[in-house]
C-alpha positions as CSV (number, residue, x, y, z in Angstrom):
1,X,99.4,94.6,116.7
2,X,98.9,98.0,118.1
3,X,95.7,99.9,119.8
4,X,96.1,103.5,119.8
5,X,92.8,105.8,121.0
6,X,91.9,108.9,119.3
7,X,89.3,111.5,119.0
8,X,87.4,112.2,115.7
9,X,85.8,115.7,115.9
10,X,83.2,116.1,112.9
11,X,82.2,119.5,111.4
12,X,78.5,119.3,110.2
13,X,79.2,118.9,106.7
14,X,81.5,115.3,107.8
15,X,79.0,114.6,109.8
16,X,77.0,112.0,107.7
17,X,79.9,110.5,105.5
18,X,80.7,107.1,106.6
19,X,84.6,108.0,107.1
20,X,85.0,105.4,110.4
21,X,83.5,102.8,107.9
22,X,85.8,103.8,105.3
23,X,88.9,103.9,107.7
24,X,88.2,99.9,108.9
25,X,87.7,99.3,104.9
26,X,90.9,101.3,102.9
27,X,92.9,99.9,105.6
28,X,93.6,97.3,107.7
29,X,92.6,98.9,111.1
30,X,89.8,97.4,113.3
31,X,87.8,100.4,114.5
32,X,86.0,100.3,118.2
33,X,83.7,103.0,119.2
34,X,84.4,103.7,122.7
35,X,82.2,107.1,123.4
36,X,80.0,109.4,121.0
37,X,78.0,112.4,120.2
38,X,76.7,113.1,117.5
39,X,74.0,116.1,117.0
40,X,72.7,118.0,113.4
41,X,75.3,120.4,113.3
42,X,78.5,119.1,115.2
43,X,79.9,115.7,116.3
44,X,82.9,113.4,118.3
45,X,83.8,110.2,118.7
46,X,86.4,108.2,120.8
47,X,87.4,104.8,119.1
48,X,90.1,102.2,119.9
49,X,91.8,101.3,116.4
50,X,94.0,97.9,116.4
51,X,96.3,97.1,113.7
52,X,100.1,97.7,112.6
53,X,100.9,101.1,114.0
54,X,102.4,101.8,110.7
55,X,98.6,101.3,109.1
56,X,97.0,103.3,111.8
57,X,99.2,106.3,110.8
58,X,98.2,106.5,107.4
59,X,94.8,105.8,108.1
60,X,94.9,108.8,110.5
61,X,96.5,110.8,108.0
62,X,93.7,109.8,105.2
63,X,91.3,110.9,108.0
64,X,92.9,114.0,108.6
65,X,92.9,114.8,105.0
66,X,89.4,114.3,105.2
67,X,88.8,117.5,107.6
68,X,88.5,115.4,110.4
69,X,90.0,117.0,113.4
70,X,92.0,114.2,114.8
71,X,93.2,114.4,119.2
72,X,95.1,111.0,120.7
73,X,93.5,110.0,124.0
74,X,95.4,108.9,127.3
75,X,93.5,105.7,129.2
76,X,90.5,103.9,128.9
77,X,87.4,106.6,128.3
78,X,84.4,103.9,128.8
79,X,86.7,101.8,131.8
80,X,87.9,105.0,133.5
Protein backbone atom coordinates (compact mmCIF):
# COMPACT_ATOMS: atom_id res chain seq x y z
CA UNK A 1 0.00 0.00 0.00
CA UNK A 2 0.97 3.50 -0.85
CA UNK A 3 -0.07 7.15 0.75
CA UNK A 4 0.68 9.82 -1.54
CA UNK A 5 -0.71 13.68 -0.53
CA UNK A 6 -2.13 15.96 -3.07
CA UNK A 7 -3.83 19.16 -3.57
CA UNK A 8 -7.34 19.34 -5.25
CA UNK A 9 -7.99 22.95 -6.41
CA UNK A 10 -11.85 23.30 -7.36
CA UNK A 11 -13.12 25.98 -9.86
CA UNK A 12 -16.70 27.06 -8.82
CA UNK A 13 -18.50 25.10 -11.15
CA UNK A 14 -16.52 21.63 -9.42
CA UNK A 15 -17.19 22.89 -6.53
CA UNK A 16 -20.40 21.02 -5.39
CA UNK A 17 -19.89 17.61 -7.36
CA UNK A 18 -18.99 14.90 -5.01
CA UNK A 19 -15.60 14.07 -7.05
CA UNK A 20 -13.54 13.03 -3.61
CA UNK A 21 -16.58 10.63 -2.97
CA UNK A 22 -16.45 9.36 -6.37
CA UNK A 23 -12.55 8.96 -6.37
CA UNK A 24 -12.82 6.55 -2.83
CA UNK A 25 -15.81 4.80 -4.85
CA UNK A 26 -14.52 4.14 -8.82
CA UNK A 27 -11.45 3.17 -7.22
CA UNK A 28 -9.88 1.50 -4.67
CA UNK A 29 -8.19 4.53 -2.88
CA UNK A 30 -9.04 5.45 0.72
CA UNK A 31 -9.43 9.22 0.75
CA UNK A 32 -8.32 11.38 4.08
CA UNK A 33 -9.02 15.03 4.24
CA UNK A 34 -6.13 16.54 5.81
CA UNK A 35 -6.83 20.59 5.28
CA UNK A 36 -9.77 22.55 3.39
CA UNK A 37 -11.41 25.59 2.08
CA UNK A 38 -14.08 25.74 0.50
CA UNK A 39 -16.03 29.16 -0.32
CA UNK A 40 -19.12 29.95 -3.16
CA UNK A 41 -16.91 30.58 -5.86
CA UNK A 42 -13.41 28.81 -5.37
CA UNK A 43 -12.14 25.86 -3.33
CA UNK A 44 -8.89 23.42 -2.09
CA UNK A 45 -8.35 20.59 -0.37
CA UNK A 46 -5.29 18.56 0.92
CA UNK A 47 -6.08 14.67 1.33
CA UNK A 48 -3.89 11.64 2.16
CA UNK A 49 -5.00 8.86 -0.44
CA UNK A 50 -3.77 5.09 0.47
CA UNK A 51 -4.01 2.38 -1.90
CA UNK A 52 -1.79 0.65 -4.72
CA UNK A 53 0.13 3.46 -6.23
CA UNK A 54 -0.71 2.14 -9.54
CA UNK A 55 -4.76 2.85 -8.47
CA UNK A 56 -3.89 6.27 -7.17
CA UNK A 57 -2.50 7.22 -10.59
CA UNK A 58 -5.51 6.61 -12.48
CA UNK A 59 -7.64 7.86 -9.91
CA UNK A 60 -5.66 11.15 -10.18
CA UNK A 61 -5.80 11.01 -13.73
CA UNK A 62 -9.83 10.47 -13.68
CA UNK A 63 -9.66 13.52 -11.41
CA UNK A 64 -7.69 15.54 -13.57
CA UNK A 65 -9.90 14.82 -16.36
CA UNK A 66 -12.53 16.08 -14.27
CA UNK A 67 -10.97 19.90 -14.33
CA UNK A 68 -9.63 19.37 -11.11
CA UNK A 69 -6.32 21.03 -10.83
CA UNK A 70 -4.28 18.46 -9.17
CA UNK A 71 -0.45 19.74 -6.97
CA UNK A 72 1.46 16.68 -4.93
CA UNK A 73 2.28 17.85 -1.40
CA UNK A 74 5.71 17.30 0.52
CA UNK A 75 5.17 16.32 4.55
CA UNK A 76 2.56 16.24 6.80
CA UNK A 77 0.16 19.62 6.33
CA UNK A 78 -2.09 19.07 9.70
CA UNK A 79 1.29 17.41 11.72
CA UNK A 80 3.71 20.07 10.43
Amino acid sequence: MATHRVKFTFLQQLITLPIIYDLGKQFKIVTNIRRADVTEDRGWVVLELVGDMEEIERGLEWVAAKGVRVDPVQGDIVEG
